[in-house]
C-alpha positions as CSV (number, residue, x, y, z in Angstrom):
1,X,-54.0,1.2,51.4
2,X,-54.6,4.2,49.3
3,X,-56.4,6.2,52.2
4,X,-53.8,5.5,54.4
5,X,-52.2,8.6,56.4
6,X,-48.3,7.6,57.9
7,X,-47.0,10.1,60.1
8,X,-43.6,10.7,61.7
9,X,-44.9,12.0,64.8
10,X,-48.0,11.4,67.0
11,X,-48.9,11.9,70.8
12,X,-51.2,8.5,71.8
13,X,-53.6,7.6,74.9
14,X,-54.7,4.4,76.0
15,X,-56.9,4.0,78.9
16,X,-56.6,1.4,81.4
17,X,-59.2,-1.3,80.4
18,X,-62.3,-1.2,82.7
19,X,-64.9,-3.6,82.4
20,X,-63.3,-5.1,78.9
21,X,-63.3,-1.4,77.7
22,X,-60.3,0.7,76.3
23,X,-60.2,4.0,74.7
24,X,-57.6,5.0,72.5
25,X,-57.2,8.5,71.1
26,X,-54.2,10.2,69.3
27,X,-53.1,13.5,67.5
28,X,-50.4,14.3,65.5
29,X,-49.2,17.8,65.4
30,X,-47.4,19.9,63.0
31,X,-47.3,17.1,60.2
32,X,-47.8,19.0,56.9
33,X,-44.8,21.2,56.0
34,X,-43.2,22.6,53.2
35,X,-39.7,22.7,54.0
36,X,-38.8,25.6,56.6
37,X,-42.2,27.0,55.5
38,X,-45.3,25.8,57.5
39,X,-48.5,25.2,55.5
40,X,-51.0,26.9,56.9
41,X,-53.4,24.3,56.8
42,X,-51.7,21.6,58.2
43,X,-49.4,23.2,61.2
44,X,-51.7,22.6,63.9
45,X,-52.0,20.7,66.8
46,X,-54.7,18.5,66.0
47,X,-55.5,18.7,62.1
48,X,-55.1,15.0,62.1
49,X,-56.6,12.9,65.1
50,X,-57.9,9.6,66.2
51,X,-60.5,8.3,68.9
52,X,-61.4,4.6,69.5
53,X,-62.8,2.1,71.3
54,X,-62.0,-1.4,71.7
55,X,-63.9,-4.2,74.0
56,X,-62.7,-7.4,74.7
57,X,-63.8,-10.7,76.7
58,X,-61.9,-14.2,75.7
59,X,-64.4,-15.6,73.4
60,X,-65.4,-11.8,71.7
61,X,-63.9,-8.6,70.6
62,X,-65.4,-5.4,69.3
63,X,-64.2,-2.0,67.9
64,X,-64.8,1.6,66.8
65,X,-62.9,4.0,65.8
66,X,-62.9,7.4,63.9
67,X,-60.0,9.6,62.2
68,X,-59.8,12.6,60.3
69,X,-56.3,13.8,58.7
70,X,-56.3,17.0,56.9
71,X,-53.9,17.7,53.6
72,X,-53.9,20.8,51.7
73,X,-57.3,21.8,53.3
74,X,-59.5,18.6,52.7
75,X,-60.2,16.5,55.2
76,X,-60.5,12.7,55.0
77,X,-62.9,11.4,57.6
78,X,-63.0,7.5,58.3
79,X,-65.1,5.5,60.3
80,X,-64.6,2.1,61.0
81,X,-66.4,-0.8,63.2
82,X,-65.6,-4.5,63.5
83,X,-66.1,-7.2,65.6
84,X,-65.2,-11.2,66.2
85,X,-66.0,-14.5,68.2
86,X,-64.3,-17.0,69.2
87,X,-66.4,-20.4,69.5
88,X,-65.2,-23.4,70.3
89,X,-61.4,-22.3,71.3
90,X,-61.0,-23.5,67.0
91,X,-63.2,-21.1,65.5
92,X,-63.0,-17.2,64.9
93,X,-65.7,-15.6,62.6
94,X,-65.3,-11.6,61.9
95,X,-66.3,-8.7,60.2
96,X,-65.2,-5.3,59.5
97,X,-66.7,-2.2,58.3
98,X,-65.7,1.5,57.0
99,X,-67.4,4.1,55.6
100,X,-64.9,7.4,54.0
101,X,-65.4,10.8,53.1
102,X,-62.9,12.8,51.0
103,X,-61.0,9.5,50.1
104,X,-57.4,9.8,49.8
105,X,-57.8,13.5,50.6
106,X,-60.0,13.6,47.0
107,X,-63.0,16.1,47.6
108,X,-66.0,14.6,47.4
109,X,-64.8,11.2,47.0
110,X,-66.7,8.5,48.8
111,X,-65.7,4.7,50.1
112,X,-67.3,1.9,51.4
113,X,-66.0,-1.2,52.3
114,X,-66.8,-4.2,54.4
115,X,-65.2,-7.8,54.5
116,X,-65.6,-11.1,56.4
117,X,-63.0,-13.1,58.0
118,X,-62.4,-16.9,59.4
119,X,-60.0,-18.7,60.7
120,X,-59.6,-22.3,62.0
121,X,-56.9,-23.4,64.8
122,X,-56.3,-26.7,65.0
123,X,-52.7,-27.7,66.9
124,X,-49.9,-25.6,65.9
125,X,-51.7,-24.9,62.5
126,X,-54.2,-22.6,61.3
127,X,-56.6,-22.0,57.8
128,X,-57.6,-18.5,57.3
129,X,-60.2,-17.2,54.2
130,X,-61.1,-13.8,53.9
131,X,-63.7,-11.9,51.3
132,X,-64.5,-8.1,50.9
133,X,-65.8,-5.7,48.4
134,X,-65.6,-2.2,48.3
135,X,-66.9,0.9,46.2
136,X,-65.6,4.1,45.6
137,X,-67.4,6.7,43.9
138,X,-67.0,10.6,42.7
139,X,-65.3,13.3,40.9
140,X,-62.8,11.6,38.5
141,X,-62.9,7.5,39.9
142,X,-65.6,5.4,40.2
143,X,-64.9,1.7,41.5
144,X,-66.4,-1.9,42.2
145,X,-63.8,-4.2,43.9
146,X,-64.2,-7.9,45.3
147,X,-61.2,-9.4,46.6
148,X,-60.7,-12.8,48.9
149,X,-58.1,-14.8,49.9
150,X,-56.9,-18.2,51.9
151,X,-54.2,-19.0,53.7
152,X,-52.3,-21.0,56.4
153,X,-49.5,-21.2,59.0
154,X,-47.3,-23.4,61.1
155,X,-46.4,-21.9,64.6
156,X,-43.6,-23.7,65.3
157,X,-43.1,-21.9,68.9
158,X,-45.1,-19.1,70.4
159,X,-42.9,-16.7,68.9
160,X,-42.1,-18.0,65.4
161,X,-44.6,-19.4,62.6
162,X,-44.0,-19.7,59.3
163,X,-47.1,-18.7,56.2
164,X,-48.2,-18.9,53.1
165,X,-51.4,-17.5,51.2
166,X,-53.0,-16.6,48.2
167,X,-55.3,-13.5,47.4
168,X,-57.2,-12.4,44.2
169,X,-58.6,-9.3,43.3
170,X,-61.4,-8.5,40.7
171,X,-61.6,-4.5,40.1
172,X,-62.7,-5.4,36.3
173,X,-65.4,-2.7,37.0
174,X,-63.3,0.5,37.8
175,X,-62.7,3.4,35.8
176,X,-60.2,6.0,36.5
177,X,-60.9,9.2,34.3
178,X,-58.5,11.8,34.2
179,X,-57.6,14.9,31.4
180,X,-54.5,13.3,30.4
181,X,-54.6,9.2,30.9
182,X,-57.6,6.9,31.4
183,X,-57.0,3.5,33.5
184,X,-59.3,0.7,33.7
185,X,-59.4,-1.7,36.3
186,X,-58.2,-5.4,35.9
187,X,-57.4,-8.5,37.8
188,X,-54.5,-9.1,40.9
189,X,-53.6,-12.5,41.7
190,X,-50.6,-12.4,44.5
191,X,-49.0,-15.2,46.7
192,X,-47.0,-15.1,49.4
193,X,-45.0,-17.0,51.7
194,X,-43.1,-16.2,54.6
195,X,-41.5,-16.4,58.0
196,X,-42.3,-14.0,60.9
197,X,-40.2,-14.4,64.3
198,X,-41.2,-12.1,67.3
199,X,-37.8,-10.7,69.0
């Protein structure tokens, strides 16, 4: 994910649940260095931090969470909120939604996304689908994505299922306009298949 911030270091809370309620916060200090020389902007204790909350019961789940990571002296601040219900111990039906500020750490770059997710259990087998649009919008990029996908899996123990799916993107409305290069969007069809055991 483009927005995405991966640190090496971070110092993470999470409550005790109480009442199907946990909150989860987390700050990572001292990321943003230039070799021996700190960056002034991004040596502190908390320039980048997270706060969330999750609740859970066995047939739904809900979330919230907020971040903020700060590179070079522009901060990215993300919101997000999804949810999910279980009905009939076959069905799951979710959604998901975010809402960014200073995208990528690009001033005044905005993103909005949202997607909806199923899946169907039935046995040792399971049908996923997926669909999701998103729109990103100021200074130099301006972009209209819908995406959706399907897949399935075998779990052939409770510790190791095997996959495959299939995704497509449509960004045919994007526009990337920069001094030297322009890049227009396109489309992204991708399979996969795969094996994931749990040591």
């Amino acid at each position: 994910v483009f927005s995405e911030y991966r640190a090496d270091n971070a110092v993470a809370y999470v409550s005790p649940k109480f009442a199907g309620l946990t909150f989860v916060g987390a700050i990572i200090p001292g990321e943003d260095r230039e070799g021996d020389q700190k960056i002034k902007e991004g040596d502190g204790w908390a320039d980048h931090y997270s706060a969330g909350l999750i609740f859970g019961t066995n047939a739904f789940k809900a979330s919230a969470g907020y971040q903020q990571t700060k590179v070079a002296d522009v901060k990215q601040k993300l919101w997000q909120v999804g949810g999910s219900v279980d009905l009939f111990d076959a069905f799951m039906i979710g959604a998901h939604y975010e809402n960014t500020k200073n995208f990528g750490q690009v001033d005044n770059l905005d993103y909005e996304a949202w997607a909806i997710t199923g899946k169907w259990s039935f046995g040792n087998n399971a049908i996923m689908a997926v669909y999701t649009n998103a729109d990103a919008d100021g200074g130099n990029l301006k972009n209209d994505y819908d995406g959706w996908g399907v897949g399935a899996e075998h779990n052939f123990s409770k510790r190791t299922k095997a996959y495959i799916a299939y995704a497509s993107a449509d960004v045919g409305d994007a526009k990337f306009d920069f001094d030297d290069f322009d890049i227009d969007g396109g489309d992204d069809k991708v399979w996969s298949l795969g094996m994931i055991h749990s040591f």
